[in-house]
TORKOL-862412 format. One record per residue (C-alpha): residue number from 0; x, y, z. Coordinates in pm, 1 decimal. Each point is the difference from the previous one (the first is absolute). Example, Ala and Ser with C-alpha at 12.3 -4.5 7.8 and 13.67 -1.06 7.14 Angstrom:
BEGIN
r tivex: 0&x: 1230.0&y: -450.0&z: 780.0
r tivex: 1&x: 137.0&y: 344.0&z: -66.0
This chain:
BEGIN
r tivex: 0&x: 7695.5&y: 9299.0&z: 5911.0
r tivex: 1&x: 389.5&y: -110.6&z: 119.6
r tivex: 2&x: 126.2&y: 187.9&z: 258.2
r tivex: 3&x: 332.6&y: -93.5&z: 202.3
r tivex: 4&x: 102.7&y: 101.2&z: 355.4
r tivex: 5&x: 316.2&y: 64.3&z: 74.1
r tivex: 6&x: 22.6&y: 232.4&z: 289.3
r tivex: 7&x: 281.0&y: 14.6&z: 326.5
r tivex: 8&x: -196.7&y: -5.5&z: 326.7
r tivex: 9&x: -72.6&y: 311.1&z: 154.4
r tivex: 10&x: 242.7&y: 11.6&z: 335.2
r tivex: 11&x: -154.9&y: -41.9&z: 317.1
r tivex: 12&x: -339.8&y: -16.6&z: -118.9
r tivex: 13&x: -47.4&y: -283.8&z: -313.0
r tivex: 14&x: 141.1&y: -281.8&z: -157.5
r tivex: 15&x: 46.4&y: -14.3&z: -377.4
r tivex: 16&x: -286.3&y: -254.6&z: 35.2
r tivex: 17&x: -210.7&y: 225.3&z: 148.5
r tivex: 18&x: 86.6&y: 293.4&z: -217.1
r tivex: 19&x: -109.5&y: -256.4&z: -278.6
r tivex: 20&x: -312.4&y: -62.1&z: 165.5
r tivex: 21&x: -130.0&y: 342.3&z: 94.0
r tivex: 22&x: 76.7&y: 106.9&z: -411.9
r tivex: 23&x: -169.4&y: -301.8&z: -113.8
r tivex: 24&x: -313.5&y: 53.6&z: 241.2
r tivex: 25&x: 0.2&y: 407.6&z: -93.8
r tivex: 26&x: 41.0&y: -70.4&z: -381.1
r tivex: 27&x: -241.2&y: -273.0&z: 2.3
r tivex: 28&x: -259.9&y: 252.2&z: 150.7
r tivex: 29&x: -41.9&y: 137.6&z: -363.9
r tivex: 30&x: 132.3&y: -257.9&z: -246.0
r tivex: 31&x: -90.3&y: -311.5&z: 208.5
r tivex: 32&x: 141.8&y: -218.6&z: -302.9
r tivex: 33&x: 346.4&y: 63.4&z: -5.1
r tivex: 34&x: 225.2&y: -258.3&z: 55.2
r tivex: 35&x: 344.7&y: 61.4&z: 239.5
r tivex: 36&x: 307.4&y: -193.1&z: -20.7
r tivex: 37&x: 243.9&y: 89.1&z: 288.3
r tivex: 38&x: 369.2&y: -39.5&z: -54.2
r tivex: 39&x: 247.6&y: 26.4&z: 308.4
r tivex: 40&x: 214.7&y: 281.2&z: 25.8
r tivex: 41&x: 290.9&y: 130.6&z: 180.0
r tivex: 42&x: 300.6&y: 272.8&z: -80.7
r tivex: 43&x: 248.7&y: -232.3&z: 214.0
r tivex: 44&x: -134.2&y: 180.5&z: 331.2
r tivex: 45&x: -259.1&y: -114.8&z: 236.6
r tivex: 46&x: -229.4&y: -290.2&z: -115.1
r tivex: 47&x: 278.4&y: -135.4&z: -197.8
r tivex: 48&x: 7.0&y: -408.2&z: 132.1
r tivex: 49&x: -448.5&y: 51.1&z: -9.6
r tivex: 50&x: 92.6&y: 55.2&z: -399.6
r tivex: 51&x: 209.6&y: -222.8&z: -36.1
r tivex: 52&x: -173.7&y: -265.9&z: 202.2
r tivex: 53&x: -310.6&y: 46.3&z: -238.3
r tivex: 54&x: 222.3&y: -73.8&z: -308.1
r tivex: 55&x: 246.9&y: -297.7&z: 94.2
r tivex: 56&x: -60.3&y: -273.7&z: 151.3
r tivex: 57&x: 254.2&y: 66.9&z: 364.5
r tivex: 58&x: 43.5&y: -170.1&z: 314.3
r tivex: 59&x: 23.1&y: 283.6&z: 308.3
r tivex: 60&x: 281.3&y: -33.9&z: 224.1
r tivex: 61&x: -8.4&y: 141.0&z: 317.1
r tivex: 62&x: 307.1&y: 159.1&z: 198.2
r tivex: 63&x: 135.5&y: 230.1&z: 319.5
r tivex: 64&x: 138.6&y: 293.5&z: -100.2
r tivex: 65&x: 120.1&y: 328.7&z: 134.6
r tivex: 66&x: -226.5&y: 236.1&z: -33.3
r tivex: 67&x: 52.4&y: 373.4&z: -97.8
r tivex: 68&x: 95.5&y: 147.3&z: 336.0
r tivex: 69&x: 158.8&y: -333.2&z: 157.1
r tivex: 70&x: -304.4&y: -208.5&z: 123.9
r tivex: 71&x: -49.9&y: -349.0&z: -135.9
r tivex: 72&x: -276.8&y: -36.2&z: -205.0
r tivex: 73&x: -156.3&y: -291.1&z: -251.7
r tivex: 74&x: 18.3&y: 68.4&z: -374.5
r tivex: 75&x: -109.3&y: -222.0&z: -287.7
r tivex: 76&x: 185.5&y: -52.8&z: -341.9
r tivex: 77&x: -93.0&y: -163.1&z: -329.1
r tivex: 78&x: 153.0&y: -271.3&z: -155.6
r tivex: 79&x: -71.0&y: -223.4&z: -348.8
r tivex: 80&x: 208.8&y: -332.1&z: 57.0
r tivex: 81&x: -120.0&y: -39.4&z: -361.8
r tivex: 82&x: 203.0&y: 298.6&z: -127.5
r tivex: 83&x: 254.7&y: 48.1&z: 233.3
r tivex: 84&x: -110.2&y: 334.8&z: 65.6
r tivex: 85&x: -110.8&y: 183.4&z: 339.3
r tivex: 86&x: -158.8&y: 310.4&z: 64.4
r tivex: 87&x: 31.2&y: 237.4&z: 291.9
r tivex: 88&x: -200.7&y: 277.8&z: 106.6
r tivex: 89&x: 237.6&y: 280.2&z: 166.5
r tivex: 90&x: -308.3&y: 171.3&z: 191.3
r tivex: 91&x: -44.0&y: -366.9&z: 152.9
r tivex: 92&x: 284.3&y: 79.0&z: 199.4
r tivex: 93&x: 165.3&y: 325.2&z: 15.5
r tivex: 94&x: -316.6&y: 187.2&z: -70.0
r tivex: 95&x: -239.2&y: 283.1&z: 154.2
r tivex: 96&x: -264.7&y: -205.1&z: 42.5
r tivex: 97&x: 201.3&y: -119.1&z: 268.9
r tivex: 98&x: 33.6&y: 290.1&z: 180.8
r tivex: 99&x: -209.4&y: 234.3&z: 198.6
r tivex: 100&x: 12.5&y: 352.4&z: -88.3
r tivex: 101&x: 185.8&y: 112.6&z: 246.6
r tivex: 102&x: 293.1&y: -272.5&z: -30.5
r tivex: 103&x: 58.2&y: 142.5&z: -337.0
r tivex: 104&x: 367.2&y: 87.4&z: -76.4
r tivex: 105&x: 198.7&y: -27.8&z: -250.3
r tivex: 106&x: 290.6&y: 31.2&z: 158.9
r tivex: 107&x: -41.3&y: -272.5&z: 248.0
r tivex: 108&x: -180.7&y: -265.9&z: -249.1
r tivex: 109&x: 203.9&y: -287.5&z: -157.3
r tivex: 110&x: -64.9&y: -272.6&z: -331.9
r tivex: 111&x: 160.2&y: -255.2&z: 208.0
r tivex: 112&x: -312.9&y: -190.3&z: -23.7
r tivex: 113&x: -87.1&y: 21.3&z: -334.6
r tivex: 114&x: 402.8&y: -124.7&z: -55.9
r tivex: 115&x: -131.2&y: -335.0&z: 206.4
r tivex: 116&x: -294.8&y: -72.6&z: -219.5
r tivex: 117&x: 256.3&y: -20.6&z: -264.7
r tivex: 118&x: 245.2&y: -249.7&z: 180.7
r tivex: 119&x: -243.6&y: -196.6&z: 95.6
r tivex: 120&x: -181.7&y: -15.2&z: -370.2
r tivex: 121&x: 359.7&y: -57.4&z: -113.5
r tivex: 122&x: 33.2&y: -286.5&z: 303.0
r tivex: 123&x: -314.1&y: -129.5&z: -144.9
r tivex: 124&x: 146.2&y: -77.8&z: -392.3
r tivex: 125&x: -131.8&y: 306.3&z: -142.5
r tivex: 126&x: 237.9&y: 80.7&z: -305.6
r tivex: 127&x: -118.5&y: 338.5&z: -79.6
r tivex: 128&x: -156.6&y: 252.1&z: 242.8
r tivex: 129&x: -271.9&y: 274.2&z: -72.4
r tivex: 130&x: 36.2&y: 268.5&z: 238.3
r tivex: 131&x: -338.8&y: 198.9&z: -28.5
r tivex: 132&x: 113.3&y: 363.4&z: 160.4
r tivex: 133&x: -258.6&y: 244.2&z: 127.9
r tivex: 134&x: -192.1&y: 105.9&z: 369.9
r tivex: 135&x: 338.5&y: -18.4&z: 151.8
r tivex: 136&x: 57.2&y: 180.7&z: 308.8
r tivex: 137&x: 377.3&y: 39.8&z: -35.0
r tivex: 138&x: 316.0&y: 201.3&z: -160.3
r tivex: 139&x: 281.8&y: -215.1&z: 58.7
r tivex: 140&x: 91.1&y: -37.9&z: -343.1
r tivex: 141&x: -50.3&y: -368.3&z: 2.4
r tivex: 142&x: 266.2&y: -32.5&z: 309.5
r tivex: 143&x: -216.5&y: -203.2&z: 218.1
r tivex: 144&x: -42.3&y: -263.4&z: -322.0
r tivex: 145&x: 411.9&y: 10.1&z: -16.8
r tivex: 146&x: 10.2&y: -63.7&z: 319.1
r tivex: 147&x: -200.7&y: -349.8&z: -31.5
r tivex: 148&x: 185.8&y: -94.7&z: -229.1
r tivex: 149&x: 375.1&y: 64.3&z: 191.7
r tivex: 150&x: 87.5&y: 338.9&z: -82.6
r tivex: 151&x: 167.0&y: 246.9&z: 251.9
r tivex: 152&x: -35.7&y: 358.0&z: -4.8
r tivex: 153&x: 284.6&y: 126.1&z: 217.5
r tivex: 154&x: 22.0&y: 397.4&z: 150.5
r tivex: 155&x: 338.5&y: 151.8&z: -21.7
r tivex: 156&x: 103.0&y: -115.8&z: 341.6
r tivex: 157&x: -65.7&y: -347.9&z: -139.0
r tivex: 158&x: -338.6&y: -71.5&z: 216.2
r tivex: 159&x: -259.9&y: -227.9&z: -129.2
r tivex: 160&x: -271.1&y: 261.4&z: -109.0
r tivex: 161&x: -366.4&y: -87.1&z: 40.9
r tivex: 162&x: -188.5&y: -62.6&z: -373.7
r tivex: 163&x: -250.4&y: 331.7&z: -15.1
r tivex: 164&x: -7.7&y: 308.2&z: -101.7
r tivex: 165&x: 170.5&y: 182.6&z: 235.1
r tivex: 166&x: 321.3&y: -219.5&z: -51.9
r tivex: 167&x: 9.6&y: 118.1&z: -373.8
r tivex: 168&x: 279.3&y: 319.5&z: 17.5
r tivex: 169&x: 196.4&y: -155.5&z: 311.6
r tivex: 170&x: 135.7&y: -324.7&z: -242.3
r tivex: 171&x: 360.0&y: 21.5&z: -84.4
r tivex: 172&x: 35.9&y: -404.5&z: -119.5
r tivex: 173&x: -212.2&y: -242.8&z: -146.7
r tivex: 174&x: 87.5&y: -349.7&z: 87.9
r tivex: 175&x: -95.7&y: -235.1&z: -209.3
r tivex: 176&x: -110.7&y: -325.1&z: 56.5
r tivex: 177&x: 208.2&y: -312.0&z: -203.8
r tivex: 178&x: -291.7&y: -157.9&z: -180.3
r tivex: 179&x: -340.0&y: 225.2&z: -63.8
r tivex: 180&x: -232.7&y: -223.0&z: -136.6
r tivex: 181&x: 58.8&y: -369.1&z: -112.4
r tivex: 182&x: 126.0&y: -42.7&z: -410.9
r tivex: 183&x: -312.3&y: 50.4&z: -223.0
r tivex: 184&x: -263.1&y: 184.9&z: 226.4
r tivex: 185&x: -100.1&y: 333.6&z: -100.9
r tivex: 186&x: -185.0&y: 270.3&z: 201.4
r tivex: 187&x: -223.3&y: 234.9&z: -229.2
r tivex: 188&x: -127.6&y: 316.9&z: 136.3
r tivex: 189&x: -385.5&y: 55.1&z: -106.9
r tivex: 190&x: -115.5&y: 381.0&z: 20.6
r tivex: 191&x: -87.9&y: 296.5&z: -192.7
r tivex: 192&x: 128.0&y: 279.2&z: 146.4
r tivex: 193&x: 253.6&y: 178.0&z: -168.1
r tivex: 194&x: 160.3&y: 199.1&z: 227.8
r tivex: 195&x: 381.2&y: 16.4&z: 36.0
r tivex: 196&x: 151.0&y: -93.3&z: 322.0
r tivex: 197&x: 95.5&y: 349.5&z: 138.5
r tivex: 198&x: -85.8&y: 375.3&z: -61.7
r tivex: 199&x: -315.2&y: 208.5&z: -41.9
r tivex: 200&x: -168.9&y: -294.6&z: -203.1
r tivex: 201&x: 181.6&y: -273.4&z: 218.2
r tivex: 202&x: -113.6&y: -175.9&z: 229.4
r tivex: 203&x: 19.4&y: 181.2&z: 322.2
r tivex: 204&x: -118.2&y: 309.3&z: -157.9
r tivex: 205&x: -279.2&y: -112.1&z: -164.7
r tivex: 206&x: -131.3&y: -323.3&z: 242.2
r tivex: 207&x: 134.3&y: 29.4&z: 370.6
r tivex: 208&x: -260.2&y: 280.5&z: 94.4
r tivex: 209&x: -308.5&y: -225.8&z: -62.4
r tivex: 210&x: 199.7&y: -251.1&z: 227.9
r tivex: 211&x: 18.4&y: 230.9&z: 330.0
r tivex: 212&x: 344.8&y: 197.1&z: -97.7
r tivex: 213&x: -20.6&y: 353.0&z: 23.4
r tivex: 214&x: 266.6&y: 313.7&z: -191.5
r tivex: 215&x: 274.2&y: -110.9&z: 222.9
r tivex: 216&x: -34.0&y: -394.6&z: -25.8
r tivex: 217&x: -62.8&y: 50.5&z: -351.0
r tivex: 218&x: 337.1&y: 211.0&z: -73.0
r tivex: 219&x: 174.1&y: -257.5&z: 225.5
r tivex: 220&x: -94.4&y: -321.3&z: -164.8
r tivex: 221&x: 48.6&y: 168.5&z: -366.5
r tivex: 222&x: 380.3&y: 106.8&z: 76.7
r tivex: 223&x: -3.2&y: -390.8&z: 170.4
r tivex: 224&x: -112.0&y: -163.0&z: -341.5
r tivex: 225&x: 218.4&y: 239.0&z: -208.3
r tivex: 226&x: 322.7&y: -102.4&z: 249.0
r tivex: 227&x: -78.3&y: -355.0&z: 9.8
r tivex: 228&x: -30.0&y: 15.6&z: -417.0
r tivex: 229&x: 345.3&y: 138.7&z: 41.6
r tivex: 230&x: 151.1&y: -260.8&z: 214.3
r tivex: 231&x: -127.0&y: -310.8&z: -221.6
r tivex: 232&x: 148.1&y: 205.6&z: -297.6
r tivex: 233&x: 304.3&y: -1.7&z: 172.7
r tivex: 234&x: 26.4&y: -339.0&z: 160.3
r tivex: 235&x: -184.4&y: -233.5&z: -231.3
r tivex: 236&x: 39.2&y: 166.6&z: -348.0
r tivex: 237&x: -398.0&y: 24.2&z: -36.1
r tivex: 238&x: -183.9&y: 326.2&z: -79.2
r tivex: 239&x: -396.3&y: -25.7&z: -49.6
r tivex: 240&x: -85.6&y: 314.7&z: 227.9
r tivex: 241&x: -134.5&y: 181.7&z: -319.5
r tivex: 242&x: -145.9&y: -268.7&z: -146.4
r tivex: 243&x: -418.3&y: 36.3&z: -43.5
r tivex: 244&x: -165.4&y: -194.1&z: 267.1
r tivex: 245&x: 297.4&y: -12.1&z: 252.4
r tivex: 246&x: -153.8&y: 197.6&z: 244.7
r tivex: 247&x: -328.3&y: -200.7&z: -4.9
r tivex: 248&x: -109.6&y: -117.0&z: 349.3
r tivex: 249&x: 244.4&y: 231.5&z: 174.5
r tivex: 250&x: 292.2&y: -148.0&z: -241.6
r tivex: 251&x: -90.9&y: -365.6&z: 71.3
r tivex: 252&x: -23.9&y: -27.9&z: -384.0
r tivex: 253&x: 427.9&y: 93.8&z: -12.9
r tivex: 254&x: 61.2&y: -204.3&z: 310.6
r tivex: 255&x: -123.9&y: -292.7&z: -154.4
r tivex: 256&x: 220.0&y: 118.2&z: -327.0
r tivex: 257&x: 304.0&y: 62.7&z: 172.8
r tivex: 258&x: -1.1&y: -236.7&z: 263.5
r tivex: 259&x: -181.4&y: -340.1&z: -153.9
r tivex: 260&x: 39.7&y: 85.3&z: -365.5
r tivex: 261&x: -365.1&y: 70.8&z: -57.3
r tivex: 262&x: -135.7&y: 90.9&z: -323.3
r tivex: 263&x: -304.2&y: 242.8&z: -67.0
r tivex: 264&x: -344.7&y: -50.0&z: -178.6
r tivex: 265&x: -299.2&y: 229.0&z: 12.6
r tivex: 266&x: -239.3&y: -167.5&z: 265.9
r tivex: 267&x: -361.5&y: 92.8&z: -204.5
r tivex: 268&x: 139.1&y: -164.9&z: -321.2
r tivex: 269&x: 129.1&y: -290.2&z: 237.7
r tivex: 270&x: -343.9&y: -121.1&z: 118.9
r tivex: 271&x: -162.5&y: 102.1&z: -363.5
r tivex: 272&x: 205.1&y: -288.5&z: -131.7
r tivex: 273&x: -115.6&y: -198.7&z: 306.2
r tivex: 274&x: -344.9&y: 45.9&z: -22.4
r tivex: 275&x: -34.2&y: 13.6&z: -412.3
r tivex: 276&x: -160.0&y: 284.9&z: -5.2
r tivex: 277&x: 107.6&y: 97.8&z: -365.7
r tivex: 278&x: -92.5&y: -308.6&z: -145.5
r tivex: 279&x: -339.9&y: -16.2&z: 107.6
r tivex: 280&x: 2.5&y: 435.1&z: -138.4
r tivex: 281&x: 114.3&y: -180.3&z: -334.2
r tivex: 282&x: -257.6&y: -310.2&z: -16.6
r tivex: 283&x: -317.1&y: 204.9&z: 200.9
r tivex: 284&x: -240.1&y: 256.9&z: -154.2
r tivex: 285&x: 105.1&y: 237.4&z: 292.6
r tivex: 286&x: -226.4&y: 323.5&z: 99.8
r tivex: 287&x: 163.1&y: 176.9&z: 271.6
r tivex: 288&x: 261.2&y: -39.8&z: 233.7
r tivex: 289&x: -25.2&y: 90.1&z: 379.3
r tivex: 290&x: 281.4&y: 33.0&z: 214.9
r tivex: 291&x: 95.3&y: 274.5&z: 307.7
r tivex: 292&x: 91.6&y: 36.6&z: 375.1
r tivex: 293&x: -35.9&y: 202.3&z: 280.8
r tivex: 294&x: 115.8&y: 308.2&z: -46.9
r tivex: 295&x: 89.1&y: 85.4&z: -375.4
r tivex: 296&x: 318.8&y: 283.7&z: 19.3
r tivex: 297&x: 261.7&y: 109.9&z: -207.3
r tivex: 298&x: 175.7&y: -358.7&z: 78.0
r tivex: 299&x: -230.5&y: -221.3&z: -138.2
r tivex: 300&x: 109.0&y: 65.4&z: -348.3
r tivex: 301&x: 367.2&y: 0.1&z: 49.0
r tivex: 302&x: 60.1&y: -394.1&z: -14.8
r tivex: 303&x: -298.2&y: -102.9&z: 197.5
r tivex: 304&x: -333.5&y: -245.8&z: -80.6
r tivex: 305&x: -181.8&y: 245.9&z: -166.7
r tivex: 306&x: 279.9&y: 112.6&z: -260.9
r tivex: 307&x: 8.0&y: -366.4&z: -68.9
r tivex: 308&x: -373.2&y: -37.3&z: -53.4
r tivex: 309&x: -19.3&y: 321.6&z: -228.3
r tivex: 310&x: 310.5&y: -159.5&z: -142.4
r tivex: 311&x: -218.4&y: -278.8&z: -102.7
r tivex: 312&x: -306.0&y: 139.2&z: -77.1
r tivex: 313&x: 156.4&y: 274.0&z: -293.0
r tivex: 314&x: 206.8&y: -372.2&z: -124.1
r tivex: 315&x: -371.5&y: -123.1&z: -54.3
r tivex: 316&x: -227.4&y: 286.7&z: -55.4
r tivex: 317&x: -188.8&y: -45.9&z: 263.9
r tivex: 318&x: -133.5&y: 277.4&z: 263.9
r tivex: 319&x: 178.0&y: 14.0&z: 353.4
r tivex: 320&x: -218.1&y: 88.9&z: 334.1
r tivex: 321&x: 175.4&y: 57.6&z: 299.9
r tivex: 322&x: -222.8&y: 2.6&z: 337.9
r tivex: 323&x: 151.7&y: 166.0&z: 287.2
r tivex: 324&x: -47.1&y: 178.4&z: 346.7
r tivex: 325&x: 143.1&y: 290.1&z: -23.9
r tivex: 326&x: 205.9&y: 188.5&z: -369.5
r tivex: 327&x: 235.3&y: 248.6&z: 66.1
r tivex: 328&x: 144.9&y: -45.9&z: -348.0
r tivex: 329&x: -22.0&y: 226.4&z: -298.0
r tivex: 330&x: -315.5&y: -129.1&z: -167.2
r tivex: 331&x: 197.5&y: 118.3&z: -315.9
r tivex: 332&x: 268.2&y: -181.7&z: 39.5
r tivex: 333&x: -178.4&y: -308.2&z: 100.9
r tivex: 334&x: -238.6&y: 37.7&z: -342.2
r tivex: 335&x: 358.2&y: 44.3&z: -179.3
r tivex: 336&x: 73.7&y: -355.1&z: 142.3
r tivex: 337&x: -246.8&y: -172.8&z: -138.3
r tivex: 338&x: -286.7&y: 4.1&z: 294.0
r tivex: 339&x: -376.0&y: 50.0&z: -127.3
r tivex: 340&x: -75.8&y: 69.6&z: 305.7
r tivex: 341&x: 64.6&y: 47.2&z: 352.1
r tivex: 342&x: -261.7&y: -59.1&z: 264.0
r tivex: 343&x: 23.3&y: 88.6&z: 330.5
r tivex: 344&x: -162.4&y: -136.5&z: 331.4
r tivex: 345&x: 86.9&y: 177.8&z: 297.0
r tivex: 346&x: -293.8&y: 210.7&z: 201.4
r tivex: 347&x: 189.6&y: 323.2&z: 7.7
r tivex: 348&x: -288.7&y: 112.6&z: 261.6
r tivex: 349&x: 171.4&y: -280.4&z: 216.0
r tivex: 350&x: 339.0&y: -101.4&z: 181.6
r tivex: 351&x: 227.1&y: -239.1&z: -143.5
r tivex: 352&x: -72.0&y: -257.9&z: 292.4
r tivex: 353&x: -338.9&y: 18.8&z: -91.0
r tivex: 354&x: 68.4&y: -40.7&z: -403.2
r tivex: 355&x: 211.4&y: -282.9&z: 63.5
r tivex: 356&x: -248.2&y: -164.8&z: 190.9
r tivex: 357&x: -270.6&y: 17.4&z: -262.1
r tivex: 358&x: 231.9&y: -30.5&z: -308.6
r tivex: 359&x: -197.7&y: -308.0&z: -186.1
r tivex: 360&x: -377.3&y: 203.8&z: 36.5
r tivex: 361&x: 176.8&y: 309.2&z: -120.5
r tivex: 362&x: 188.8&y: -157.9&z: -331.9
r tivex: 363&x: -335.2&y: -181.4&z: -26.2
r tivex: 364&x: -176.7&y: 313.4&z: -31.2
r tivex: 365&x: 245.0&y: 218.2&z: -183.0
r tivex: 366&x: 51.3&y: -233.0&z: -280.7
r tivex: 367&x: -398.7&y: -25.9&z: -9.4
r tivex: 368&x: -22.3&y: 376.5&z: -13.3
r tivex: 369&x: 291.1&y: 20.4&z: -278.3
r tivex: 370&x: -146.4&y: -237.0&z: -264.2
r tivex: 371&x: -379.8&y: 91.9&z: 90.5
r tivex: 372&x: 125.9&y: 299.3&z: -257.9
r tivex: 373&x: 259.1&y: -165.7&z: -178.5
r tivex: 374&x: -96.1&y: -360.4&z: -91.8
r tivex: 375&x: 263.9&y: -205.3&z: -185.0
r tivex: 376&x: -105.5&y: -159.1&z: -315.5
r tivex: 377&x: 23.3&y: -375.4&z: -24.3
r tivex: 378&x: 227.6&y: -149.8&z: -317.6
């Protein structure tokens, strides 16, 4: 029996690695020989450079940044000398991670650092520039990357305005800077979110509470991205505030647009390519697929990993398992996808702390439970 692993890490609590290894050692309870083949993943967010690393071969470079409220921090980039090509990991930088939870605020948080990873890759040679967005802690519309890079965001008494969130409906000029990025280098912007910038699906609306904003910040930084939209309309003749996945990472996705010239790709089918996931589906006698993550909402299938996997699984006829902590998902909806079946972890008899800090025994013994009844039959 073939079985891949594919799964994102569960936050706080497991690595993908880990996730791997507590499916592997539950399965193997009942159907001790199956084989696993694990394949790195990553939607563009968090653990993007650990899939990438796994598929290229990258030296790590090493730099001092600003982090998300000001302090100066050390975050890592990718790059392929090879190829040309770097690869930096937004949450590195300007993420939550970075944060404790009562320093979160979107108002107050900037991508200035995550705009310095991408000089310096540039600095380095890189020619082209992934830009994996995701576990960012900000909503400055990609001002603090600008910013890096030369560009002035002026208030209407012509004051130098701070790059973060709060700065976003106070800018009356954009000042651009005379050269952006050197002839040739391109900055691609590697997520699947499909949120516009602003409104009730944008960014603010739909991201800044899970970063620390509450009704008020939240109405204040979605007028901000909406008015900032307006002024690069204006000034710079470039509207992308509508555009699917502008909003992703608190609009980091159209700062990069606007500002560096970025282009889009999906993030999941990014790393598939990466990691060759299809064409070992094509070539292997494949029996099921296992992916999931932490907590399994009504996110996860808009854009995320596990879209992607079910993507791949219906493409191949093969059966998708998704392991989890928690579902708060329609089970309907997620069968509609494509899933088989979702499993799910937590001790509901217990606190979260407590599930996090058991998470391996408890996929262990939840996956062992689930195919104790429902074995999967070998090709």
């Amino acid at each position: 029996m073939n079985l891949v692993l594919i799964p994102d890490k569960f936050k706080g609590s497991l690595s993908a690695d880990e996730v791997c290894d507590a499916i592997a050692e539950g399965l193997g309870q009942h159907q001790p020989a199956a084989r696993f083949r694990r394949f790195a993943a990553s939607d563009g967010g968090d653990g993007f450079l650990d899939a990438v690393r796994a598929t290229r071969e990258v030296s790590l470079h090493t730099e001092v940044v600003s982090g998300p409220l000001g302090r100066e921090i050390r975050a890592e980039y990718l790059l392929d000398p090879a190829s040309g090509e770097a690869f930096v990991e937004m949450a590195l930088a300007s993420g939550m991670v970075l944060l404790e939870e009562g320093e979160r605020d979107p108002l107050q948080t900037s991508t200035l650092g995550t705009g310095q990873l991408i000089r310096s890759a540039v600095g380095q040679g890189a020619r082209r520039v992934y830009v994996g967005l995701g576990g960012s802690a900000t909503n400055d519309s990609g001002m603090g990357i600008a910013a890096a890079f030369g560009f002035e965001f002026l208030g209407a008494d012509g004051r130098l305005l701070r790059p973060v969130g709060a700065s976003l409906g106070e800018v009356s000029r954009v000042v651009a800077p005379r050269e952006v990025l050197p002839k040739g280098v391109e900055v691609v912007a590697v997520n699947d979110v499909s949120n516009p910038l602003w409104g009730p699906n944008g960014a603010a609306c739909v991201y800044a509470p899970q970063k620390g904003a509450g009704p008020e910040a939240v109405e204040q930084l979605d007028r901000g991205l909406r008015h900032l939209d307006q002024v690069v309309a204006r000034q710079l003749g470039l509207e992308a505030g509508t555009e699917a996945g502008a909003g992703a990472a608190g609009g980091t996705a159209y700062g990069l647009k606007v500002f560096l010239g970025a282009r889009f790709i999906g993030g999941t089918d990014f790393v598939f390519r990466l990691n060759g996931i299809a064409e070992y589906l094509e070539e292997a006698a494949v029996d099921g697929i296992f992916t999931g993550e932490g907590r399994i909402d009504s996110q996860s299938l808009q854009g995320k990993l596990i879209q992607g996997v079910t993507a791949l699984g219906a493409e191949h006829g093969i059966p998708v398992y998704a392991v989890c902590g928690t579902c708060t998902a329609n089970r309907e909806a997620l069968r509609d996808a494509g899933l088989t079946a979702v499993i799910e972890a937590a001790n509901p008899g217990r606190d979260l702390q407590w599930n996090m800090a058991h998470a391996g025994e408890l996929v262990r013994e939840a996956v062992a439970r689930y195919f104790a009844d429902h074995p999967i039959s070998g090709s």
